[in-house]
C-alpha positions as CSV (number, residue, x, y, z in Angstrom):
1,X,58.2,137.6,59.7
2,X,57.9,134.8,62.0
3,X,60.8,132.7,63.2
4,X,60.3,129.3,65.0
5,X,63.0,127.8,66.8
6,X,62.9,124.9,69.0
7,X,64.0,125.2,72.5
8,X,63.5,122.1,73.8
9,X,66.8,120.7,74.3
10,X,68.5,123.6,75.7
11,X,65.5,123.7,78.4
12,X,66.0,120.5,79.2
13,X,69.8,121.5,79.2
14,X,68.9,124.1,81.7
15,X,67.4,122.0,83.6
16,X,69.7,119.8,84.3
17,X,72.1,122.0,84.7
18,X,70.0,123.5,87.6
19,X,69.4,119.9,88.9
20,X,73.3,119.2,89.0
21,X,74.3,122.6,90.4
22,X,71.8,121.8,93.1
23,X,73.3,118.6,93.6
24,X,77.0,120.0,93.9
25,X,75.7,122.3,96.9
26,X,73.9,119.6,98.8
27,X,77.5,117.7,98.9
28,X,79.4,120.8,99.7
29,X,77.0,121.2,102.4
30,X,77.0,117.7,104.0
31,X,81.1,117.8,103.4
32,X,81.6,121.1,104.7
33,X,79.5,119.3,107.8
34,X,81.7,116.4,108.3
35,X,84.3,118.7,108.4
36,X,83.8,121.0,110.9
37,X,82.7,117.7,113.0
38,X,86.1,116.5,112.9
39,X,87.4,119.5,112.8
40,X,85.6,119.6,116.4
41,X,86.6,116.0,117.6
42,X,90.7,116.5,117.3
43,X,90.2,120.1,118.6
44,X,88.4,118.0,121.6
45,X,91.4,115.7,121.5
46,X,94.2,118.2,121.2
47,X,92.4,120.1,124.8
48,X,92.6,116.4,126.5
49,X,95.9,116.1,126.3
50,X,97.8,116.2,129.4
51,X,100.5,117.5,128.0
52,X,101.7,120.6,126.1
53,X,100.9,120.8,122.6
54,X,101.3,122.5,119.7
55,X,100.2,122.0,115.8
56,X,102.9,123.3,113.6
57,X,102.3,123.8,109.5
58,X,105.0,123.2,107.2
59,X,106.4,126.4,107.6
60,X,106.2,126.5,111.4
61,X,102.8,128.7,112.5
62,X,101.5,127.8,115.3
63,X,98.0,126.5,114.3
64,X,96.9,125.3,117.2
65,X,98.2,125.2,121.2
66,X,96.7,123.7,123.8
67,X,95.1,124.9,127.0
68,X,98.2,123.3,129.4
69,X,100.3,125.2,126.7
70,X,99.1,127.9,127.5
71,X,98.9,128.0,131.1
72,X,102.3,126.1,131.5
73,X,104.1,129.3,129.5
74,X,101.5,131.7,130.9
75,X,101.0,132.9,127.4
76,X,97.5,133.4,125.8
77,X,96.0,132.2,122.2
78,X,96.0,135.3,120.9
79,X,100.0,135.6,121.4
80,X,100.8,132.2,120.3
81,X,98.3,130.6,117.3
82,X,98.7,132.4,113.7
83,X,102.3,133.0,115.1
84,X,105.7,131.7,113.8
85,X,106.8,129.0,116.7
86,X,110.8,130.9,116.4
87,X,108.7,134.2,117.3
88,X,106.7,133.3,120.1
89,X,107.0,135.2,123.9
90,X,109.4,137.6,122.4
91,X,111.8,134.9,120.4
92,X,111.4,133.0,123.7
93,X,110.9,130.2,121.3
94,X,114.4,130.6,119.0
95,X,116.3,128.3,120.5
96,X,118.7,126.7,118.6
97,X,117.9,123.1,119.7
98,X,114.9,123.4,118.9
99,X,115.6,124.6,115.2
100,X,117.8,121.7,114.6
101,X,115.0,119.3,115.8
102,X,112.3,121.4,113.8
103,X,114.5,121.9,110.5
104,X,117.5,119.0,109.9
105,X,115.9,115.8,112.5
106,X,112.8,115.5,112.2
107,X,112.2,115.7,108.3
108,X,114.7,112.8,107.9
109,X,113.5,110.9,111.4
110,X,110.0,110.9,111.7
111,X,108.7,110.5,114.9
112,X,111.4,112.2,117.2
113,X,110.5,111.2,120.5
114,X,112.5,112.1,124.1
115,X,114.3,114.9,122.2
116,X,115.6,116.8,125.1
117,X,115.7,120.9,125.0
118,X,116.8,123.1,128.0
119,X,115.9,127.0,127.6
120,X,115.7,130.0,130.5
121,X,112.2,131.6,129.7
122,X,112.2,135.2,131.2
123,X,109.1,134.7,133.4
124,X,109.4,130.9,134.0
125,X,112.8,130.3,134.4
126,X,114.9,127.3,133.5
127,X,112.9,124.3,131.7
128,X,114.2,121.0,130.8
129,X,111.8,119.5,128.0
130,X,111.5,116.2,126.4
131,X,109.7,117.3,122.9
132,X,108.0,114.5,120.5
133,X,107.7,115.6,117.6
134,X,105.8,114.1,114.1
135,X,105.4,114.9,110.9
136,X,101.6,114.4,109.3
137,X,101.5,112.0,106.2
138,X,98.3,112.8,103.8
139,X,98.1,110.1,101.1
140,X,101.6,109.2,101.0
141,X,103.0,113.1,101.0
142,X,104.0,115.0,104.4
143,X,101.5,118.4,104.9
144,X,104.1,120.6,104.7
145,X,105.4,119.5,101.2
């Protein structure tokens, strides 16, 4: 018995199916690139700071604290980023000033700037801060909505 069946089309359907795949990889490569590059330039920008700084998501992990962070609280990275800010140094950080700015301020006033906190830290004693504080907007919705 001899069965003939034309293949042509779903070759060519293979084909291009293979092209486009390829295709979606080269632009996942060459995004994936630009990202880590910026990714890189505001991690560059965040250590230039003069200032203490810390990246906050939505829910208030640390994702990122800067090098005068650290050494101004004498904390390391390891104790501080993938950590919840109110947690920090012991609940060093779960001070109720700092909630309200954090929770009821800054989500209905955004930026807060000058907002003054005074805390005792254990190892560092009394500190009077001025925090600024800012919400980040991505195509008309705030990150941590």
């Amino acid at each position: 018995i001899g069965v003939q069946n034309d293949i042509t089309s779903r070759k060519k359907a293979e084909h291009e199916l293979r092209e486009e795949k390829n295709n979606v990889e080269i632009k996942i490569q060459q995004r994936t690139k630009e990202l880590q590059e910026k990714e890189s330039f505001l991690s560059s920008m965040i250590e230039t700071v003069r200032e203490s700084l810390l990246v906050l998501d939505g829910n208030y992990i640390v994702l990122s604290a800067n090098k005068h962070f650290l050494t101004s609280f004498h904390v390391s990275s390891e104790e501080t980023v993938g950590k919840l800010l109110f947690d920090l140094g012991n609940k060093q950080w779960d001070i109720p000033s700092l909630k309200e700015l954090l929770t009821h301020i800054l989500p209905t006033s955004n930026p807060v700037i000058d907002y003054e906190v005074e805390h005792v830290f254990p190892h560092i004693g009394r500190k009077v801060m001025l925090l600024n504080a800012y919400r980040i907007e991505f195509e008309g919705q705030y990150k941590d909505r």
